[in-house]
TORKEMI-127347 format. One record per residue: residue in one letter; residue number from 0; x, y negated, z of N, C-alpha, C in turn. Coordinates in nm, 3 decimals. Each point is the difference from the previous one (the first is absolute). Example, Ala and Ser with C-alpha at 12.3 -4.5 7.8 and 13.67 -1.06 7.14 Angstrom:
BEGIN
   resn   resi     neast    nnorth       nup    caeast   canorth      caup     ceast    cnorth       cup
      A      0     1.319     0.569     0.780    -0.089    -0.119     0.000     0.090    -0.120     0.000
      S      1    -0.035    -0.105    -0.072     0.082    -0.119     0.006    -0.077    -0.109     0.073
This chain:
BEGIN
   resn   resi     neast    nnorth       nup    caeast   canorth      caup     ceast    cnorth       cup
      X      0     0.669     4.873    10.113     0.027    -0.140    -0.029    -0.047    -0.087     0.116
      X      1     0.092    -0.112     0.048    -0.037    -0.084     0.107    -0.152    -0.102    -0.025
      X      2    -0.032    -0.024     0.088    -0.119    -0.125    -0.019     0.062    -0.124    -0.077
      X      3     0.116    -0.070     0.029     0.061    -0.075    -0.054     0.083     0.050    -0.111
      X      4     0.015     0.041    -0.082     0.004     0.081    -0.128    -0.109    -0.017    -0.052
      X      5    -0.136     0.058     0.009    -0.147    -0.011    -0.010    -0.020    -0.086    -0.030
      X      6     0.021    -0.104     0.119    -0.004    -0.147    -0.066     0.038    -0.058    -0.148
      X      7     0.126     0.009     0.058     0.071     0.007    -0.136    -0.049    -0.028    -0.135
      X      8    -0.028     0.151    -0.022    -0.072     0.041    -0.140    -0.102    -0.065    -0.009
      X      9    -0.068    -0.055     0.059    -0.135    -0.079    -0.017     0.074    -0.156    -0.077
      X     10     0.169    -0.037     0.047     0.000    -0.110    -0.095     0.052     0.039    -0.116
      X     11     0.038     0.112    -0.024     0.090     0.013    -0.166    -0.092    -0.071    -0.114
      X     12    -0.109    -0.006     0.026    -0.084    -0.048    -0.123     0.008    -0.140    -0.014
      X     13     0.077    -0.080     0.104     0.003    -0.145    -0.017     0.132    -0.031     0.037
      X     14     0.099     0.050    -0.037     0.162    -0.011     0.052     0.026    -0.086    -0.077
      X     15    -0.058    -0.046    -0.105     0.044    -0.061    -0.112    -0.057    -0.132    -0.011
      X     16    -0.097    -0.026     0.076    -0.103    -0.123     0.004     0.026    -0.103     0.119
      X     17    -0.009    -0.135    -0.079     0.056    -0.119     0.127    -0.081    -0.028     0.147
      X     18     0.021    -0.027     0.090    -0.066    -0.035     0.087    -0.078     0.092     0.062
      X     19    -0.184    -0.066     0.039    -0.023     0.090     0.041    -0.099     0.079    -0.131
      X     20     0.018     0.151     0.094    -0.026     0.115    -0.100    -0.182     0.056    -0.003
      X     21    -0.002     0.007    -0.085    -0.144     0.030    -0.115    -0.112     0.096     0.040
      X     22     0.018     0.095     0.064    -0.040     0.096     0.009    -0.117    -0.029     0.108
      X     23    -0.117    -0.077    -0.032    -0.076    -0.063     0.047    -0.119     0.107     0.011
      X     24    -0.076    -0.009     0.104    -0.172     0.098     0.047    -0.075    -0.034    -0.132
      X     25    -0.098     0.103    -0.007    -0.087     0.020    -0.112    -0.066    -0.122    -0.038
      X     26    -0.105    -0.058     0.096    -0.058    -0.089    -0.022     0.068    -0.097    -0.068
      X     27     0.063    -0.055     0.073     0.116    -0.120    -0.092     0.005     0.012    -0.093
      X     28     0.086     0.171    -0.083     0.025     0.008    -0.092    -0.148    -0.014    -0.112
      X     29    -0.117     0.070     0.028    -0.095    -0.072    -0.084    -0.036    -0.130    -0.008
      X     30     0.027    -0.057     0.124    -0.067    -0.132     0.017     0.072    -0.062    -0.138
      X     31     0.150     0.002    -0.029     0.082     0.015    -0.066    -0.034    -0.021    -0.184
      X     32    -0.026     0.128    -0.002    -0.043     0.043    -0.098    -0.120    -0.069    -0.048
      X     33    -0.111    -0.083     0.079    -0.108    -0.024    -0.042     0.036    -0.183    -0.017
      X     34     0.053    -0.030     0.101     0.024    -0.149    -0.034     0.132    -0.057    -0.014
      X     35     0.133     0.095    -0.011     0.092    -0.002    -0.112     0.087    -0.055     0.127
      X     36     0.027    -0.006     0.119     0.096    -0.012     0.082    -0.041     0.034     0.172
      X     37     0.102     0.053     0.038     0.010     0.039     0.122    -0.033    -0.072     0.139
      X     38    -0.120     0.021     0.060    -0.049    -0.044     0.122     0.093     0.023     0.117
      X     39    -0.023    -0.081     0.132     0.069     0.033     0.118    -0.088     0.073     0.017
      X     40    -0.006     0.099     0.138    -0.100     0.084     0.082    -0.094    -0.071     0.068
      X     41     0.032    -0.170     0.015    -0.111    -0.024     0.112    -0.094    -0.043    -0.119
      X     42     0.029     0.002    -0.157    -0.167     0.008    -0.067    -0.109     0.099     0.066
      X     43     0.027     0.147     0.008    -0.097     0.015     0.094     0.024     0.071     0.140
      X     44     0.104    -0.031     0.086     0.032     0.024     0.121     0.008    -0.148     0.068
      X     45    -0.028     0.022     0.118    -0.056    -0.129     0.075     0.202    -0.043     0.056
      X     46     0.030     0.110     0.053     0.143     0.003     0.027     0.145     0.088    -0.075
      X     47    -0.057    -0.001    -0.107     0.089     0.080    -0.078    -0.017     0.159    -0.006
      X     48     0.040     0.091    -0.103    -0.036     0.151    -0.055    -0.012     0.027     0.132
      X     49    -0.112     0.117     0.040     0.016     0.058     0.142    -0.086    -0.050     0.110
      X     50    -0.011    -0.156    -0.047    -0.141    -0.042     0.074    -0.099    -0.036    -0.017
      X     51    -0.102    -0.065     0.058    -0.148     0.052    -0.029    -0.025    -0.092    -0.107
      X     52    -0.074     0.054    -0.089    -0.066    -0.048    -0.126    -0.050    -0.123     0.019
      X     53     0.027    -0.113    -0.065    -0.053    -0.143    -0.045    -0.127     0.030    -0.039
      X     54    -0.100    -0.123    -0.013    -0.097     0.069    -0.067    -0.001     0.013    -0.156
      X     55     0.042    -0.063    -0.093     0.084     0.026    -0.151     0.008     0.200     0.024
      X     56     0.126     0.033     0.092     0.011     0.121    -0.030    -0.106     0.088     0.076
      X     57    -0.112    -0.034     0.089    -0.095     0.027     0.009    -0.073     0.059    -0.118
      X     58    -0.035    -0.096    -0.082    -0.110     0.017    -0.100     0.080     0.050    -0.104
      X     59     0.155     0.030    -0.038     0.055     0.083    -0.098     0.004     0.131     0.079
      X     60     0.029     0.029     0.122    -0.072     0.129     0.043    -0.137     0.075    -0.009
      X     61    -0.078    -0.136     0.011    -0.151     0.052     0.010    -0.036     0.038    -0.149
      X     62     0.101    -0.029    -0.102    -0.046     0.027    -0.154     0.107     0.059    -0.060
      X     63     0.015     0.131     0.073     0.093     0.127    -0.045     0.117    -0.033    -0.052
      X     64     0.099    -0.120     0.060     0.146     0.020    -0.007     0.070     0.028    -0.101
      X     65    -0.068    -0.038    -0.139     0.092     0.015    -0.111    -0.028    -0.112    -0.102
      X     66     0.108     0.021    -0.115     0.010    -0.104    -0.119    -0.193    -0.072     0.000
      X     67    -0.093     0.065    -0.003    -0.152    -0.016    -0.051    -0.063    -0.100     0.133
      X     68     0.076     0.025     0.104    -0.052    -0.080     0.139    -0.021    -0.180    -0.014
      X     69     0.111    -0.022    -0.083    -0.011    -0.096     0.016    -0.080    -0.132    -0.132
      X     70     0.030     0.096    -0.105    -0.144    -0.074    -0.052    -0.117    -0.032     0.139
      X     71    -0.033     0.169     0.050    -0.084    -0.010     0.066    -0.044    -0.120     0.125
      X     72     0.155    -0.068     0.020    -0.068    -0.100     0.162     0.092    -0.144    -0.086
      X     73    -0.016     0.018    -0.164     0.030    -0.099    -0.016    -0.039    -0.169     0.008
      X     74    -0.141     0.009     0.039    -0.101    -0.093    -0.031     0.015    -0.036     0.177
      X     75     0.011     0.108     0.092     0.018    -0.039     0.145     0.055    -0.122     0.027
      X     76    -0.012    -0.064     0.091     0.070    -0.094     0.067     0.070     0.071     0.170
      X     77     0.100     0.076    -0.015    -0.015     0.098     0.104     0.105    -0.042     0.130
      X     78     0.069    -0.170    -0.025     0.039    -0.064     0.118    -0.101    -0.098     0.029
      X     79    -0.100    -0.002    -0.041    -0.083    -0.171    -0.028     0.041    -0.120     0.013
      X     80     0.069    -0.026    -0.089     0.076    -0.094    -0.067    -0.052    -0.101    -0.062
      X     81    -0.130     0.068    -0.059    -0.027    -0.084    -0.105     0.009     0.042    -0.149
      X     82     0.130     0.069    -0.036     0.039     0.078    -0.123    -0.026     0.143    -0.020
      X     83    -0.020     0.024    -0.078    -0.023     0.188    -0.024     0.144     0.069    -0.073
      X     84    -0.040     0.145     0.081     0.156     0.031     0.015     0.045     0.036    -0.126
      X     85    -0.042    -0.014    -0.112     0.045     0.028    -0.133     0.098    -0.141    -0.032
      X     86    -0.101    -0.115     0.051     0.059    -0.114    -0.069     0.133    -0.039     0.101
      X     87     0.037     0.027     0.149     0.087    -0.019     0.071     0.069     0.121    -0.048
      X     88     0.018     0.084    -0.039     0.086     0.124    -0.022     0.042    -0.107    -0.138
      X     89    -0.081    -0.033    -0.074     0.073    -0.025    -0.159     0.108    -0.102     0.002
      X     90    -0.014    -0.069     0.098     0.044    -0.125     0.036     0.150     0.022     0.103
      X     91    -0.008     0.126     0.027     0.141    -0.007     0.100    -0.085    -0.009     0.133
      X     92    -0.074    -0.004     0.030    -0.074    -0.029     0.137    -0.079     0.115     0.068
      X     93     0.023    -0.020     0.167     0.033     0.130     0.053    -0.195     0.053     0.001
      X     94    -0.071     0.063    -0.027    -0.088    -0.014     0.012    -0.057     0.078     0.133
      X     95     0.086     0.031     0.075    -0.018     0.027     0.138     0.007    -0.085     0.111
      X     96     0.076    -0.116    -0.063    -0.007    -0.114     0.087    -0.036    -0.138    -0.006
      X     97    -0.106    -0.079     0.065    -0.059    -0.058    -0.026     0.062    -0.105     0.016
      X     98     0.176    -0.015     0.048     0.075    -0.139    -0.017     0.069    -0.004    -0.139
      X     99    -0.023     0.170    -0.078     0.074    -0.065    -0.112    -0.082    -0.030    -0.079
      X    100    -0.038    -0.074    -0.149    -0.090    -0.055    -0.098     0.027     0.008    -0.121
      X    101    -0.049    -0.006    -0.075     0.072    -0.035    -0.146     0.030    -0.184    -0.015
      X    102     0.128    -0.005    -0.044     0.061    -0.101     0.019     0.101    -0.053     0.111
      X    103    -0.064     0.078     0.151     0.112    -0.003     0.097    -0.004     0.140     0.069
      X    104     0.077     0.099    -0.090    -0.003     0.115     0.038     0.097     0.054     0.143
      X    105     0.091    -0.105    -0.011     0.094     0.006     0.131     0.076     0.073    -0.033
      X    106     0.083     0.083     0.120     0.113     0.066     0.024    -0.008     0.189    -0.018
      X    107    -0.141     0.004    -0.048    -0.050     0.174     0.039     0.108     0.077    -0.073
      X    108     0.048    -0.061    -0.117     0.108     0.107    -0.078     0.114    -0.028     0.008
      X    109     0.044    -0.056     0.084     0.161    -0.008     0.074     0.072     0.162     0.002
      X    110     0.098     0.042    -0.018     0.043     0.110     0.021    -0.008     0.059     0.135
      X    111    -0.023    -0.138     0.127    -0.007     0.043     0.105    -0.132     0.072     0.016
      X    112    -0.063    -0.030    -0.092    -0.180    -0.011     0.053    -0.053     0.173    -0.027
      X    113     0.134     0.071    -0.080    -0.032     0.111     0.014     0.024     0.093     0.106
      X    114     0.057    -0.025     0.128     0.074     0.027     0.102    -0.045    -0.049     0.085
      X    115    -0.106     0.099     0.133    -0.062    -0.082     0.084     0.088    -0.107     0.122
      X    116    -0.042    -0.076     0.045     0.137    -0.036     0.054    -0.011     0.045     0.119
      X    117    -0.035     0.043     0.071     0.009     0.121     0.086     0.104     0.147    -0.024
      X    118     0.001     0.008    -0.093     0.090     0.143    -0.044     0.118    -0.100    -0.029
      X    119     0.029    -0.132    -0.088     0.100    -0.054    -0.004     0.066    -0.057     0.145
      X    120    -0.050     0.000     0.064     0.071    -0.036     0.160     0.044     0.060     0.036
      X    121    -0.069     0.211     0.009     0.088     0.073     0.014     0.164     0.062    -0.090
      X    122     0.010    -0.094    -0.106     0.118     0.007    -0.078     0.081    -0.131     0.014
      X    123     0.015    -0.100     0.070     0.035    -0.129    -0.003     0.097    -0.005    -0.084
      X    124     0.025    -0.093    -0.142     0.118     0.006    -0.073    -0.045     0.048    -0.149
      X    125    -0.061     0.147     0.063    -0.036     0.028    -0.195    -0.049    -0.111    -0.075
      X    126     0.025     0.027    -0.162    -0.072    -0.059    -0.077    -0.043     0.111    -0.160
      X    127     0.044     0.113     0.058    -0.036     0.056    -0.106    -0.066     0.161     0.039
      X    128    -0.146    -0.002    -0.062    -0.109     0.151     0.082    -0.019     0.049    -0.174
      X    129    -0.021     0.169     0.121    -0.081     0.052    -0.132    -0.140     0.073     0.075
      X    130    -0.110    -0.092    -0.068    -0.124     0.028     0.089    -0.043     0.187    -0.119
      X    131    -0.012     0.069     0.134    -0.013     0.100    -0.083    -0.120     0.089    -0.002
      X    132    -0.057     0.022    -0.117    -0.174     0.039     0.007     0.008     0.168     0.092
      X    133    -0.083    -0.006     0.087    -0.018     0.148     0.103    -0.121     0.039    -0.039
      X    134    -0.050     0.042    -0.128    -0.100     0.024    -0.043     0.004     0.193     0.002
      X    135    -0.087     0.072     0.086     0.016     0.103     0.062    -0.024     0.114    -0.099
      X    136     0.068     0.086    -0.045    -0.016     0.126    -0.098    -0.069     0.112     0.075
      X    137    -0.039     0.121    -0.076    -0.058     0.109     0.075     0.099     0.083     0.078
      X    138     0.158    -0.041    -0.080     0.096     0.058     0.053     0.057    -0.073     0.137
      X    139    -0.002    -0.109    -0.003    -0.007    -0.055     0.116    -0.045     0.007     0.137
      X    140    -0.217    -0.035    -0.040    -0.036     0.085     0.145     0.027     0.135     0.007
      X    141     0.042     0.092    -0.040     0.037     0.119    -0.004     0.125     0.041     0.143
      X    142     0.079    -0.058    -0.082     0.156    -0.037     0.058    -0.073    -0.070     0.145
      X    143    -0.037    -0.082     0.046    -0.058    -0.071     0.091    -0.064     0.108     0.121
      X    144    -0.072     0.046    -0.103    -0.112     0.123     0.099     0.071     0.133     0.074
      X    145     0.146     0.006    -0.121     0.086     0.102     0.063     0.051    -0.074     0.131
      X    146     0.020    -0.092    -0.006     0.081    -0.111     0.120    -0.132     0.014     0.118
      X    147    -0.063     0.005    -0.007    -0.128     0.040     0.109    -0.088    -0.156    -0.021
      X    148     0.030    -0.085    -0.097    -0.070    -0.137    -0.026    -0.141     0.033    -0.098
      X    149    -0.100    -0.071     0.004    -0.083     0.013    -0.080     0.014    -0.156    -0.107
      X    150     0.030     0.004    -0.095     0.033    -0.152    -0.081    -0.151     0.021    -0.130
      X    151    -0.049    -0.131    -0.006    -0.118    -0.011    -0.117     0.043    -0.059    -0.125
      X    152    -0.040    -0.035    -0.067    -0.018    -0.139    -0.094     0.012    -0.077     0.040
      X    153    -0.107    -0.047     0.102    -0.010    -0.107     0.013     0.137    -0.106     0.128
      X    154     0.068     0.103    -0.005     0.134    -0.034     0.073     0.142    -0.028    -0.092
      X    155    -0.065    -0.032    -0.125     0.064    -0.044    -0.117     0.036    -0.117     0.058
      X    156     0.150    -0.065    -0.026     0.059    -0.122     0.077     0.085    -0.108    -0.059
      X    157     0.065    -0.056     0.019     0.133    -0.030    -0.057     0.124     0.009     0.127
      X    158     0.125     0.051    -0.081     0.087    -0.023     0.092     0.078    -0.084    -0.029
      X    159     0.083    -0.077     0.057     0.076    -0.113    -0.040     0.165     0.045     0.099
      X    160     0.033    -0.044    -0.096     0.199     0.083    -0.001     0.115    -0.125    -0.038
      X    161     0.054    -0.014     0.124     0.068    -0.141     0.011     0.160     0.043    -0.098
      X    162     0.051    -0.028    -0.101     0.112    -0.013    -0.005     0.087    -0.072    -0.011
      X    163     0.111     0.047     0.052     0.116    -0.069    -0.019     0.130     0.027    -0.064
      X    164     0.049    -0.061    -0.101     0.067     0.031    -0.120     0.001     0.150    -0.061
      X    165    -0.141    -0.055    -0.049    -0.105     0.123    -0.075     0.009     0.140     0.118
      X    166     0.021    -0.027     0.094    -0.027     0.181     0.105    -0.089    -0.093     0.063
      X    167    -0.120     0.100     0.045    -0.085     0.003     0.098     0.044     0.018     0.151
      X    168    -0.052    -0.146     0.048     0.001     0.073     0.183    -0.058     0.041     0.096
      X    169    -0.100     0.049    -0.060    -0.120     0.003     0.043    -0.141     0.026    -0.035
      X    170    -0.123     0.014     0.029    -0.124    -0.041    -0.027    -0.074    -0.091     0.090
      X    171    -0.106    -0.025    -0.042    -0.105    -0.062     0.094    -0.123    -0.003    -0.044
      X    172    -0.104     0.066     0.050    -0.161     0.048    -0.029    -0.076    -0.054     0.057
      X    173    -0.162    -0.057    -0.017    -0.086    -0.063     0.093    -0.083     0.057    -0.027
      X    174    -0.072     0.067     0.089    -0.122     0.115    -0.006    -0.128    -0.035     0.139
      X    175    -0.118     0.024    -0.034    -0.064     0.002     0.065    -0.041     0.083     0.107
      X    176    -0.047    -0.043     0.113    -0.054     0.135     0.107    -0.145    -0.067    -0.002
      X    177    -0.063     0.128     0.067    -0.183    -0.018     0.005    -0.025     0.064     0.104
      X    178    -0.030    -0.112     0.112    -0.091     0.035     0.086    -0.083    -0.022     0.104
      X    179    -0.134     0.098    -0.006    -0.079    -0.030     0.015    -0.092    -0.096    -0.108
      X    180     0.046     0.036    -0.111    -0.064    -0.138    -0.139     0.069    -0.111     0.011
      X    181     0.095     0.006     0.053     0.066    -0.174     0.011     0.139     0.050    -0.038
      X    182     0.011    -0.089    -0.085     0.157    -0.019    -0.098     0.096    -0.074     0.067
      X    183     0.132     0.032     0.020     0.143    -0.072    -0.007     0.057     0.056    -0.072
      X    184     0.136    -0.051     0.036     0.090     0.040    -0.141     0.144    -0.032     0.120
      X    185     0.106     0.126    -0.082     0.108     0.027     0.055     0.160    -0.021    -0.128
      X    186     0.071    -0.066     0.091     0.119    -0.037    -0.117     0.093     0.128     0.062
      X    187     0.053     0.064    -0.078     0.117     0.098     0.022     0.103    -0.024    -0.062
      X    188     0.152     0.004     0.027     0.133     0.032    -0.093     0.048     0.128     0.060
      X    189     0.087     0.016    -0.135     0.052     0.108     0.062     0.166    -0.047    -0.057
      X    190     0.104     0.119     0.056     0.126    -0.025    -0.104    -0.003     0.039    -0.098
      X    191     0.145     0.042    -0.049     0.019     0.042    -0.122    -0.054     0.163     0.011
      X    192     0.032     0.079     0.072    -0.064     0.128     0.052    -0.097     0.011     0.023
      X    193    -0.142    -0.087    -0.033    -0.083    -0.008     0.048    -0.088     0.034     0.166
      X    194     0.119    -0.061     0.091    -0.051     0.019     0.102    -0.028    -0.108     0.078
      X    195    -0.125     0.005     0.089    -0.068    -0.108    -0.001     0.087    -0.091     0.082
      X    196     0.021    -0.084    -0.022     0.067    -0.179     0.097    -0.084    -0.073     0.079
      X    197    -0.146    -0.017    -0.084    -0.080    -0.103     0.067    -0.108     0.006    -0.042
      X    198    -0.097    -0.011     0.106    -0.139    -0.015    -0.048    -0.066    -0.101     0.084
      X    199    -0.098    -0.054    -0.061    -0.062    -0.130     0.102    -0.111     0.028    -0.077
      X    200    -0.104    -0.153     0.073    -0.139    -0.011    -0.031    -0.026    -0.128    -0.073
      X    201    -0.042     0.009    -0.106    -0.041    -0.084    -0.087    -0.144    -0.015    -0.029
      X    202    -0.107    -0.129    -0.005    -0.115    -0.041    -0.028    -0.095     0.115     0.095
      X    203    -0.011    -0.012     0.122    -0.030     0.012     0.088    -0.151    -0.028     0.031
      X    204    -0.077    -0.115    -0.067    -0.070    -0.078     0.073    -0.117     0.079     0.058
      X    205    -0.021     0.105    -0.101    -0.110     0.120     0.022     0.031     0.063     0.133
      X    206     0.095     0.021     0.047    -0.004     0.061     0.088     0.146    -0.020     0.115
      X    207    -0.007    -0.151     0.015     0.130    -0.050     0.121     0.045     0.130     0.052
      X    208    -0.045     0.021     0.080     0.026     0.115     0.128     0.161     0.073    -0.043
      X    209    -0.037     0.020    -0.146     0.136     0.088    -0.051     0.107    -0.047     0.001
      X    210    -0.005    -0.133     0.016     0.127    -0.122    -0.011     0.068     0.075     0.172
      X    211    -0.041     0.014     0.052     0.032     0.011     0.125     0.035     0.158     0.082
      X    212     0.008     0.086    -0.154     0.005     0.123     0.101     0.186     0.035    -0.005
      X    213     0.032     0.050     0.050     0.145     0.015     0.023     0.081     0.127    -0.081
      X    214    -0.043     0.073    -0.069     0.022     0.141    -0.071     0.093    -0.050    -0.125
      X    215    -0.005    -0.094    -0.042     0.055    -0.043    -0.156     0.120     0.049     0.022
      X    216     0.089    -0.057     0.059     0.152    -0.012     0.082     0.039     0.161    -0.008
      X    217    -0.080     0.064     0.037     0.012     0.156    -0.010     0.010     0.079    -0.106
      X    218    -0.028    -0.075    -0.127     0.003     0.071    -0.161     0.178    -0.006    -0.037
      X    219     0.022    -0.122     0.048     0.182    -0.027    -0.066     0.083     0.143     0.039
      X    220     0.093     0.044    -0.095     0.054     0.058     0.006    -0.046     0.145    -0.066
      X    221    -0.130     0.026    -0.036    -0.048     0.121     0.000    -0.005    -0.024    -0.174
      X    222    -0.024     0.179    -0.047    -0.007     0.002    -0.130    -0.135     0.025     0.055
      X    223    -0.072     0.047    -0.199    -0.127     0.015     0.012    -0.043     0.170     0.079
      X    224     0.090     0.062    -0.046     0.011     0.143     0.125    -0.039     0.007     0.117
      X    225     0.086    -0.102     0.055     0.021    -0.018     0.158    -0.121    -0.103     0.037
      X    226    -0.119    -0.043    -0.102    -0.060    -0.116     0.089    -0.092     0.094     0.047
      X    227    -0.097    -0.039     0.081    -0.093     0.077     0.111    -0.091    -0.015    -0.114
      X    228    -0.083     0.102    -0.014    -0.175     0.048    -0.055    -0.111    -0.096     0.022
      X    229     0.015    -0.065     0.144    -0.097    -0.037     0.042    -0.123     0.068     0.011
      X    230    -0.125    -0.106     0.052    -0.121     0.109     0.053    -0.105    -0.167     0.020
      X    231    -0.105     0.048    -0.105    -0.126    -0.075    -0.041    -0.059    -0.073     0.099
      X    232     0.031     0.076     0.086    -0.082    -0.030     0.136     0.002    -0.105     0.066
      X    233     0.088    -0.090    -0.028     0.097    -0.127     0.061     0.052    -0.093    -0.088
      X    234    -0.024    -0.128     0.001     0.054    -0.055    -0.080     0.185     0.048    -0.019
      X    235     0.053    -0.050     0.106     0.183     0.049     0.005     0.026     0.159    -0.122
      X    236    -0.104     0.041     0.035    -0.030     0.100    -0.106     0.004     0.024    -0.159
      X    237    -0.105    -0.092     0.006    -0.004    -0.039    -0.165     0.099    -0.077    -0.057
      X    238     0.063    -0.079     0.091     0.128    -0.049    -0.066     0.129     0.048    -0.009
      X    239     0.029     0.089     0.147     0.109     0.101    -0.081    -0.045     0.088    -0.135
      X    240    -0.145     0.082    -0.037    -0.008     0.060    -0.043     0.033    -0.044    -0.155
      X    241    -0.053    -0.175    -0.024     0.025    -0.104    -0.086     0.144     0.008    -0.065
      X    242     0.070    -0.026     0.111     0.114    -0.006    -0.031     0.094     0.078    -0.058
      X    243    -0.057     0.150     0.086     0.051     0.120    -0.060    -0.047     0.025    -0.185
      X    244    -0.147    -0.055     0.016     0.025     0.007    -0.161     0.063    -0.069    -0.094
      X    245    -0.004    -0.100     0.046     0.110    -0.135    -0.083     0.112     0.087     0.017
      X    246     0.074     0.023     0.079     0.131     0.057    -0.039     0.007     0.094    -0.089
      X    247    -0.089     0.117     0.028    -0.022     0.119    -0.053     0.009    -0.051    -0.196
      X    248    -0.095    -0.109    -0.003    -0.059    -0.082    -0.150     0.149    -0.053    -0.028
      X    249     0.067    -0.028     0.089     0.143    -0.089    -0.091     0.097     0.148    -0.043
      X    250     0.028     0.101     0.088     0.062     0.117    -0.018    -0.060     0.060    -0.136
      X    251    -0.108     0.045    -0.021    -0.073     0.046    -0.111     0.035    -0.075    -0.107
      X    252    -0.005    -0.099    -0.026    -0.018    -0.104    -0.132     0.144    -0.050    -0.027
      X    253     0.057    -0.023     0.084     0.158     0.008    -0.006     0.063     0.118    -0.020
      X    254    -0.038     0.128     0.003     0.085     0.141    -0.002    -0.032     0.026    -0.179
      X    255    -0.112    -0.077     0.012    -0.046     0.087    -0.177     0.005    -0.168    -0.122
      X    256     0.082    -0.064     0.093     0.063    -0.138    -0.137     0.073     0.015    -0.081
């Protein structure tokens, strides 16, 4: 079966549903469940699923990531705002961000607001995603490790899948690299075949230098097969090696939708 086939099957479960489609990352879906409607990602992503934790999703990380967490940092004030994130969550208000409030919660639950706009630039035109949870099985890193990739948990993601009159054209993933202890973050698409188109550098500030190295340009065109291993030793390194797993992570989780 093709990659775009693969795809595919990942929408049969929402062929039937208007706009954009449901099939939203874990967190959300409890967040969901606990205060009875659906958050954007930047409640606790600073730049949307994929990038670095707000401090809100800070402290729902730091208190084991499930339904019970958030009693737990309910009393927090975890944008300092002023409000605690129980009472800005009850209220419609983003409690990751300290411009939204209860009473002027703003724009956080726009349909756009689930769609970083960074990944929406690389689709110019869409208006309809299916953000899709990459939450990693045993069968997964398995499959991965046969590929010569090593994939964790904690490389659990979202992928986001642009369509157009209900077919997918694409993906687009934002994943982190580490190094030397200093965080950036990398935007990838790929096509419908999942082969990579584009990758750039996103939230940088930790570590400029990367804004400037010239290797990105070199991922387009390649599947996750064909990207280079990389080698620890070097930054240029860790980010092909990055990359190779992001692809490797969209192939896996897309083959078994």
């Amino acid at each position: 079966m093709t990659c775009s086939r693969l795809l595919m099957s990942a929408l049969l479960c929402v062929s039937v549903l208007p706009a954009l489609a449901t099939a939203t990352p874990t967190l959300a879906r409890q967040y969901k469940q606990h205060y009875g409607y659906m958050p954007a990602c930047n409640a606790c992503h600073s730049q949307g699923g994929g990038s670095e934790l707000n401090p809100y999703g800070k402290a729902f990380k730091a208190n084991g990531k499930q339904l019970a967490s958030f009693a737990r940092i309910a009393a927090l004030d975890s944008d300092a705002d002023g409000h605690g994130n129980d009472s800005e969550a009850k209220t419609r208000a983003n409690p990751g961000d300290k411009r939204s409030q209860p009473g002027k919660a703003g724009d956080w639950l726009d349909m756009t607001s689930l769609i970083p706009r960074e990944v929406r630039a690389r689709f110019p035109g869409v208006t309809t995603w299916l953000p899709q949870d990459a939450v990693l099985t045993p069968g997964d890193m398995a499959a991965a490790k046969a590929m010569g990739v090593t994939l964790r948990r904690e490389d659990d993601n979202t992928i986001y899948i642009p369509l157009k009159d209900r077919r997918p054209m694409g993906t687009a993933l934002i994943f982190p690299v580490v190094w030397q202890k200093k965080t950036f973050y990398l935007l990838m698409t790929t096509d419908r075949q999942l082969t990579v188109d584009h990758v750039s550098v996103l939230h940088a500030n930790a570590l400029p230098e990367a804004k400037k190295l010239t290797l990105y340009a070199g991922f387009s065109g390649k599947t996750a097969a064909q990207l280079p291993a990389g080698n620890p030793s070097s930054l240029d390194g860790v980010i092909s090696a990055s990359v190779k797993s992001a692809a490797t992570l969209l192939l896996v989780r897309l083959k078994g939708a």
